[in-house]
MIBA-845554 format. One line per field, with one value per residue (C-alpha): x negated, y, z; residue in one letter; residue number from 1. Coordinates in Angstrom, 3 decimals. Layout:
east <- X | ...
north <- Y | ...
up <- Z | ...
code <- A | ...
pos <- NUM | ...
end
This chain:
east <- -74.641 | -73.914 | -74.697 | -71.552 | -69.296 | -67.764 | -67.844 | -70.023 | -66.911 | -64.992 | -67.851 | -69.110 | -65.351 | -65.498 | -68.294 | -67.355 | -63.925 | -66.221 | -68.551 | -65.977 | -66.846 | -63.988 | -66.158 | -68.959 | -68.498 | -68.176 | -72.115 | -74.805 | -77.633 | -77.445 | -78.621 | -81.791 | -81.448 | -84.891 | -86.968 | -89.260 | -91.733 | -92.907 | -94.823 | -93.357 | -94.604 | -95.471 | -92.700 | -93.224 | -95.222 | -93.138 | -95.038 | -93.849 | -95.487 | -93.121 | -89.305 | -86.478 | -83.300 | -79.975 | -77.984 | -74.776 | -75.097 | -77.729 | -79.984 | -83.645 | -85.213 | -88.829 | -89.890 | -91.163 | -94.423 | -93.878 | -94.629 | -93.645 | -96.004 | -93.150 | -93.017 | -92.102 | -89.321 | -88.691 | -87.771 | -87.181 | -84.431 | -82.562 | -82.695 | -81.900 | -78.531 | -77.425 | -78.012 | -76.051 | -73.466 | -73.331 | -72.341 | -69.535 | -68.002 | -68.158 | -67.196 | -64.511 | -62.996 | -63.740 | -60.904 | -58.513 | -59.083 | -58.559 | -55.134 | -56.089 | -58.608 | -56.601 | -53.861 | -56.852 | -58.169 | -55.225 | -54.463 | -58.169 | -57.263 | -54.174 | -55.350 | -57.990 | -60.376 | -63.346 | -64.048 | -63.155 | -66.415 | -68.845 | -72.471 | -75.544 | -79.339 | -79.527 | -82.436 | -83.078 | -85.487 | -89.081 | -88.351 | -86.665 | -83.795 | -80.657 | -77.151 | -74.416 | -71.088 | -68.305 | -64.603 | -64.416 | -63.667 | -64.328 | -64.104 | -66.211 | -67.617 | -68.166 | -72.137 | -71.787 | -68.675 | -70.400 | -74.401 | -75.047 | -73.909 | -76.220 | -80.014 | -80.769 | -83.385 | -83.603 | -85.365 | -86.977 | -84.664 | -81.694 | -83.134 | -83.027 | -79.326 | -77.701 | -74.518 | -74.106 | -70.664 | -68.269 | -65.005 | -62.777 | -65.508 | -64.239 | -65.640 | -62.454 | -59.999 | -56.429 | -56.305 | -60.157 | -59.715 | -57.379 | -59.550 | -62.114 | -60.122 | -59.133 | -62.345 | -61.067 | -63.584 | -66.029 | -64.991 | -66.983 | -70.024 | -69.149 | -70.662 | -74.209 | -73.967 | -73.185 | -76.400 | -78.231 | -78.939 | -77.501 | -76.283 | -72.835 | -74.926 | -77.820 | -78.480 | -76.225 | -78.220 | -79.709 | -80.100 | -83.445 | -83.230 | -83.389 | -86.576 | -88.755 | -87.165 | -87.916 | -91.253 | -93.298 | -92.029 | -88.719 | -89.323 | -88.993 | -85.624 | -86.123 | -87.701 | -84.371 | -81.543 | -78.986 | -75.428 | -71.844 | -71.754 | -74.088 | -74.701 | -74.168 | -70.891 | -69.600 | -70.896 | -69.916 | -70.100 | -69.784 | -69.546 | -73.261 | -75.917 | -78.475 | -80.877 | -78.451 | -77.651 | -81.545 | -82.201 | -79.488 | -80.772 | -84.320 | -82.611 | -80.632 | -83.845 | -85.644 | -83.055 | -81.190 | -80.058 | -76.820 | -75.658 | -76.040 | -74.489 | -71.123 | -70.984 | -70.842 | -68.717 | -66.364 | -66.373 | -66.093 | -62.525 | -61.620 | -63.517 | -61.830 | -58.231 | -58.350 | -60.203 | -62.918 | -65.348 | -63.733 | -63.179
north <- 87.327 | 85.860 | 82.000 | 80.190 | 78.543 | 76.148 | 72.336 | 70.277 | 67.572 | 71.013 | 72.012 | 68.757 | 68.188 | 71.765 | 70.639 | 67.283 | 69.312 | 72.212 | 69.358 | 67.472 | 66.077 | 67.568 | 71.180 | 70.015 | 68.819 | 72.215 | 72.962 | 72.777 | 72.624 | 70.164 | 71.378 | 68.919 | 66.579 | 66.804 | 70.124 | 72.041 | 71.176 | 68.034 | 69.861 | 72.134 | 75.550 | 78.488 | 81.675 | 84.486 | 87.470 | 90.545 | 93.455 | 96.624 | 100.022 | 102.864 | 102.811 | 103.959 | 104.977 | 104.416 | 107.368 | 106.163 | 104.000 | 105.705 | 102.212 | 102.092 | 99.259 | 98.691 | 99.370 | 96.154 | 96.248 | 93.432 | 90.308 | 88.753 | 87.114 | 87.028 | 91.060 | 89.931 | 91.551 | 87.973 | 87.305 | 90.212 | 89.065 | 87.234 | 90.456 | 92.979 | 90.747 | 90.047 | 94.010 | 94.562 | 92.320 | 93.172 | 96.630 | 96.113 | 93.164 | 95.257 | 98.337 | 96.441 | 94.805 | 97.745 | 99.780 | 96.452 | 96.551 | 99.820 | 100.245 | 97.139 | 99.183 | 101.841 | 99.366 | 97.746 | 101.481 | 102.384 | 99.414 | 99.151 | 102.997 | 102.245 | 98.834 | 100.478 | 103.265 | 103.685 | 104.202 | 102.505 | 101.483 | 99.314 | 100.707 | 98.193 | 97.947 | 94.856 | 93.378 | 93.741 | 92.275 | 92.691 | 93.534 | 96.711 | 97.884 | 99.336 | 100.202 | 97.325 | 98.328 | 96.171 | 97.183 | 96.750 | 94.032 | 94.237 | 96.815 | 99.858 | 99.842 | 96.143 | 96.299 | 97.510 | 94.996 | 92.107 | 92.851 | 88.989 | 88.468 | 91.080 | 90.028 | 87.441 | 85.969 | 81.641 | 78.930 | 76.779 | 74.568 | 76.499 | 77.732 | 74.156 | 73.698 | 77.143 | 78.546 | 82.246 | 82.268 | 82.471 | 80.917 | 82.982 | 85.872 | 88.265 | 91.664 | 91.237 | 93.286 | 91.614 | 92.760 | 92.056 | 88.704 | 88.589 | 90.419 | 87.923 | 84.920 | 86.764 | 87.781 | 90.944 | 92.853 | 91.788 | 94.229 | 97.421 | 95.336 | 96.132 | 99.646 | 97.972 | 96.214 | 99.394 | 100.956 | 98.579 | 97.296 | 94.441 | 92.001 | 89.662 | 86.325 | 85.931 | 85.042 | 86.941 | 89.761 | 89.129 | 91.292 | 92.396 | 91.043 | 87.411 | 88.387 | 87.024 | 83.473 | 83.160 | 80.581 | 81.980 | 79.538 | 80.436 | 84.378 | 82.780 | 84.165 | 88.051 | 87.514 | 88.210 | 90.563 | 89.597 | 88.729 | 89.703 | 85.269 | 82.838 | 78.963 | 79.062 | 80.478 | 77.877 | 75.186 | 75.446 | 79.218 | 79.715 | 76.224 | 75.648 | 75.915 | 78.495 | 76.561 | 75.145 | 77.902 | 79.268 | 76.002 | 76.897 | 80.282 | 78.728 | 76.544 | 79.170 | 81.219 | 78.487 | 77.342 | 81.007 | 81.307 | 83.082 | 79.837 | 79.174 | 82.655 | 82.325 | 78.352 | 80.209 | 82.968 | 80.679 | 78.560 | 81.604 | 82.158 | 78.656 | 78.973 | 82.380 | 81.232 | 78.009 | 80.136 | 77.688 | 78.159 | 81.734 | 82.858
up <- 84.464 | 87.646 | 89.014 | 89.303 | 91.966 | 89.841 | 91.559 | 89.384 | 88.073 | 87.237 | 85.331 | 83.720 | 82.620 | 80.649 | 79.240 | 77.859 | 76.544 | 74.859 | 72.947 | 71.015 | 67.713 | 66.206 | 67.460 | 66.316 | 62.635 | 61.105 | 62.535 | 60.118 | 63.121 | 66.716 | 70.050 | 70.077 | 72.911 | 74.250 | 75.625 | 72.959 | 75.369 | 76.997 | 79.924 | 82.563 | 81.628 | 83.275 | 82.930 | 81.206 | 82.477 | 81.871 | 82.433 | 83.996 | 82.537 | 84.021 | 85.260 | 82.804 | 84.423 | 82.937 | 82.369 | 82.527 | 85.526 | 87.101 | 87.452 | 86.833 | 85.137 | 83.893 | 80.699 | 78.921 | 77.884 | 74.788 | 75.903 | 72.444 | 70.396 | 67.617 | 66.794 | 63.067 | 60.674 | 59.046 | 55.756 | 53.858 | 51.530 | 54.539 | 56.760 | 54.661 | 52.789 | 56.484 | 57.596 | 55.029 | 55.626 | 59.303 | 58.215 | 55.699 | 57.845 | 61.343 | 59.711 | 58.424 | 61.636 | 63.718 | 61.450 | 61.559 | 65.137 | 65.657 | 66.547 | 69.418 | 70.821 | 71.694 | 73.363 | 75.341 | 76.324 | 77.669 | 79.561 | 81.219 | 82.293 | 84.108 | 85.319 | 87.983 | 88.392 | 86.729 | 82.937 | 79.739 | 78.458 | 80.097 | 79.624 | 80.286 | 79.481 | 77.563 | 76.405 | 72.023 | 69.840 | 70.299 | 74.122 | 73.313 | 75.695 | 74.564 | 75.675 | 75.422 | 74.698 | 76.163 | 77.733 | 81.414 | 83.090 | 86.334 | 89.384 | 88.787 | 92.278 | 91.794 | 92.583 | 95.655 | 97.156 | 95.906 | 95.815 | 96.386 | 93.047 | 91.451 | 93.213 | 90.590 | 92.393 | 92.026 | 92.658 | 89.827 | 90.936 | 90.262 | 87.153 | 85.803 | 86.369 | 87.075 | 85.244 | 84.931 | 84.707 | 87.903 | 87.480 | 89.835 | 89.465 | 92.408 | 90.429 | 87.603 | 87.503 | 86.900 | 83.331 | 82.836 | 83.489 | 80.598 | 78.705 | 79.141 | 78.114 | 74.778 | 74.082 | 73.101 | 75.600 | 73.399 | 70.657 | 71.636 | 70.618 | 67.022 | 67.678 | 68.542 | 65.137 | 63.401 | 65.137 | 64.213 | 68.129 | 67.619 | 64.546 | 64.370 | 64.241 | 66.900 | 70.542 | 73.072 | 74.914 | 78.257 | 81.080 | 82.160 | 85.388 | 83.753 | 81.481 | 84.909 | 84.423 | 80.643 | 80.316 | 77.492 | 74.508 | 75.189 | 74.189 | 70.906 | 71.256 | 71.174 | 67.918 | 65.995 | 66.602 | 69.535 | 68.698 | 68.936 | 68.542 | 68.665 | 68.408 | 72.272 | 71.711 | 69.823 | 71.362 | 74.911 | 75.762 | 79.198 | 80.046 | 79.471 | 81.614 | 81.542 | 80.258 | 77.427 | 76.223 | 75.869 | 74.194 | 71.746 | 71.133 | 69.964 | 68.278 | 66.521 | 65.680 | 64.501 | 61.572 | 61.251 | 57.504 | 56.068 | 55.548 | 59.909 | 60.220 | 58.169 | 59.864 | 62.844 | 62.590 | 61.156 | 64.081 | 66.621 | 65.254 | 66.233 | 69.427 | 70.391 | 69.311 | 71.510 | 74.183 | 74.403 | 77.395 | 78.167 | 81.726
code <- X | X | X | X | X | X | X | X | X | X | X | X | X | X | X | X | X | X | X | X | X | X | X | X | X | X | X | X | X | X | X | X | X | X | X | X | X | X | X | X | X | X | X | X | X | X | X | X | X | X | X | X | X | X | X | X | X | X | X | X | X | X | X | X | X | X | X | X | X | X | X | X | X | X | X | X | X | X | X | X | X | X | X | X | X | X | X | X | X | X | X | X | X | X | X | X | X | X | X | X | X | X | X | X | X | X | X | X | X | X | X | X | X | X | X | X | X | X | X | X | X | X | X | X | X | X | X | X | X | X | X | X | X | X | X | X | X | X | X | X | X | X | X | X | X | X | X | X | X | X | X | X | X | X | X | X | X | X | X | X | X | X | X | X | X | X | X | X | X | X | X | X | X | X | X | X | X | X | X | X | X | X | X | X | X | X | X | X | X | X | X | X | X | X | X | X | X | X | X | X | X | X | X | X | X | X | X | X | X | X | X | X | X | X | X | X | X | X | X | X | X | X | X | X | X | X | X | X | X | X | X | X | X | X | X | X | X | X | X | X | X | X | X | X | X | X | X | X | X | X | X | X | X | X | X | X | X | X | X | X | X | X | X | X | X | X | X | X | X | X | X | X | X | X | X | X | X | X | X
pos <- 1 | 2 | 3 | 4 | 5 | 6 | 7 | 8 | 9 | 10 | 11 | 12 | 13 | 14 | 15 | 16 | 17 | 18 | 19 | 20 | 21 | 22 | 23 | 24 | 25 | 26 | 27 | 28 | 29 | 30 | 31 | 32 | 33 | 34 | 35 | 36 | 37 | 38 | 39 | 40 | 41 | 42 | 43 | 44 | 45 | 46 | 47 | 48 | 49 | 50 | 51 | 52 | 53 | 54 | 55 | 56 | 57 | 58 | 59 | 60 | 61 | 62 | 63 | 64 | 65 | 66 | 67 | 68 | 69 | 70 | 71 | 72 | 73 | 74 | 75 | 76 | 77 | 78 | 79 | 80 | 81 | 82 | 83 | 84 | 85 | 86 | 87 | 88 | 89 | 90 | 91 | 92 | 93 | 94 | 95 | 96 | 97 | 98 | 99 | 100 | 101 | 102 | 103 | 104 | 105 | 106 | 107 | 108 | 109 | 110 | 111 | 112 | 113 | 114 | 115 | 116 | 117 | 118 | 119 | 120 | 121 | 122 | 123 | 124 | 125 | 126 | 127 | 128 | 129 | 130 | 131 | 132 | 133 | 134 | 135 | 136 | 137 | 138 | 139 | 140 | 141 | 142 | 143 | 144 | 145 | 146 | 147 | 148 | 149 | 150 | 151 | 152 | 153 | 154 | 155 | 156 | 157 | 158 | 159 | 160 | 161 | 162 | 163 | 164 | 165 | 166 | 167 | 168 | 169 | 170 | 171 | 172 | 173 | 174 | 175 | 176 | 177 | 178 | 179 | 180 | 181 | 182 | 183 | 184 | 185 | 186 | 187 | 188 | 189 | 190 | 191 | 192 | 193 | 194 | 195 | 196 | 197 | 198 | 199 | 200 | 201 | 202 | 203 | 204 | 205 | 206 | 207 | 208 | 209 | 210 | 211 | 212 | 213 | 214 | 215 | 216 | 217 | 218 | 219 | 220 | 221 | 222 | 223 | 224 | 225 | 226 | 227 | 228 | 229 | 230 | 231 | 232 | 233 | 234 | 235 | 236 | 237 | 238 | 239 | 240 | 241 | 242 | 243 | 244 | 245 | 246 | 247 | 248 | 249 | 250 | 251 | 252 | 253 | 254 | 255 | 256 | 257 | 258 | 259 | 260 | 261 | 262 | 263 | 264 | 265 | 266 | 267 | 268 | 269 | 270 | 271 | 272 | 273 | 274 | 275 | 276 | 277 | 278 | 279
end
């Protein structure tokens, strides 16, 4: 969520790592190498009808007024087999990873103050906000040490060739950036599957705040469900640029199929064991 400090050799050297063939092979769908769109277009107007304030953080964010041409359920048969599946499977790995929840509570609680459970507005599909579910990783008054990192305003410029990750992010805590690395901070987001907010396979959730710096094509990508992975996830994660990884979410939304979605949570495994693109 942040633009990164990462040297440009550091970071094109990640990325050469996190695009290996050998990563690659077991993909059924290629990033395309070329824009969806020849022209430079204009970014999305997000409309703001009325402020809704978080209750757990206390932040107020606009309501979104859709700005999505793509309010469509899909294919019936395709989203009802994979709601389904997204139920037994998360069900399923939230009681395996039960007992690793608890350990990871307990350690976030005597790592620093602040609570377990990170809360965020995240953005859903069709527009629709909901609350993200994540452990903590970073210092619970981390908003208002380091507010730089939290106006997310850029230049086109930077919008072109930003990353969102930092590096040595300053807002972890020691244990959260372990937590981070592992990937095992992710595993509250099982509870937004089981809600229905959010499904295993699909773009990762944005932040309203970035909504402003989506041009209109690209809103493609609220069309489906976000994900606990995504083709962005295995193909470079953090080490991709903003505008990478948005290209691999249309790309993802444009070719979803079960067959996409079981290619790519078999390829998160790999990509969380070798701690690809984590930090």
């Amino acid at each position: 969520m942040e633009q990164s400090v990462l040297g440009a050799a550091q970071r094109e050297q990640l990325s050469e790592e996190s695009r290996s063939n050998e990563q690659r092979q077991a993909v059924d769908i290629k990033l395309p190498s070329t824009p969806l769109t020849s022209h430079e277009p204009e970014r999305a107007s997000v409309k703001d009808v009325g402020n809704r304030t978080d209750s757990a953080t206390g932040l107020v964010y606009p309501e979104i007024a859709s700005p999505f041409p793509w309010n469509t359920a899909g294919d019936g048969a395709y989203e009802a087999s994979k709601r389904v599946f997204d139920l037994v499977l998360s069900l399923l790995a939230l009681v395996i990873a039960l007992p690793v929840m608890l350990v990871v509570a307990l350690l976030v609680r005597l790592d620093s103050p602040g609570p377990i459970i990170f809360r965020q507005q995240r953005v859903g599909r069709n527009g629709r906000l909901f609350t993200f579910y994540k452990f903590r990783t970073m210092y619970a008054d981390a908003r208002q040490r380091f507010p730089e990192l939290y106006a997310y305003q850029y230049s086109d410029q930077e919008i072109k060739t930003m990353y969102f990750k930092v590096l040595d992010d300053p807002r972890l805590t020691r244990l959260g950036r372990h937590l981070r690395k592992t990937s095992l901070d992710e595993l509250p987001n099982l509870l937004n599957v089981i809600t229905g907010d959010m499904s295993l396979v699909g773009p990762r959730p944005e932040i309203p705040e970035m909504l402003t710096y989506y041009t209109p094509e690209q809103l493609i990508k609220f069309s489906v469900k976000p994900g606990v992975t995504g083709l962005a996830q295995v193909t470079g994660r953090s080490v991709l640029r903003f505008q990478e990884t948005i290209q691999a979410d249309l790309e993802y939304c444009q070719n979803r199929s079960f067959s996409v979605d079981l290619s790519i949570l078999t390829r998160t495994v790999k990509t969380v064991f070798l701690r690809v693109g984590a930090f």
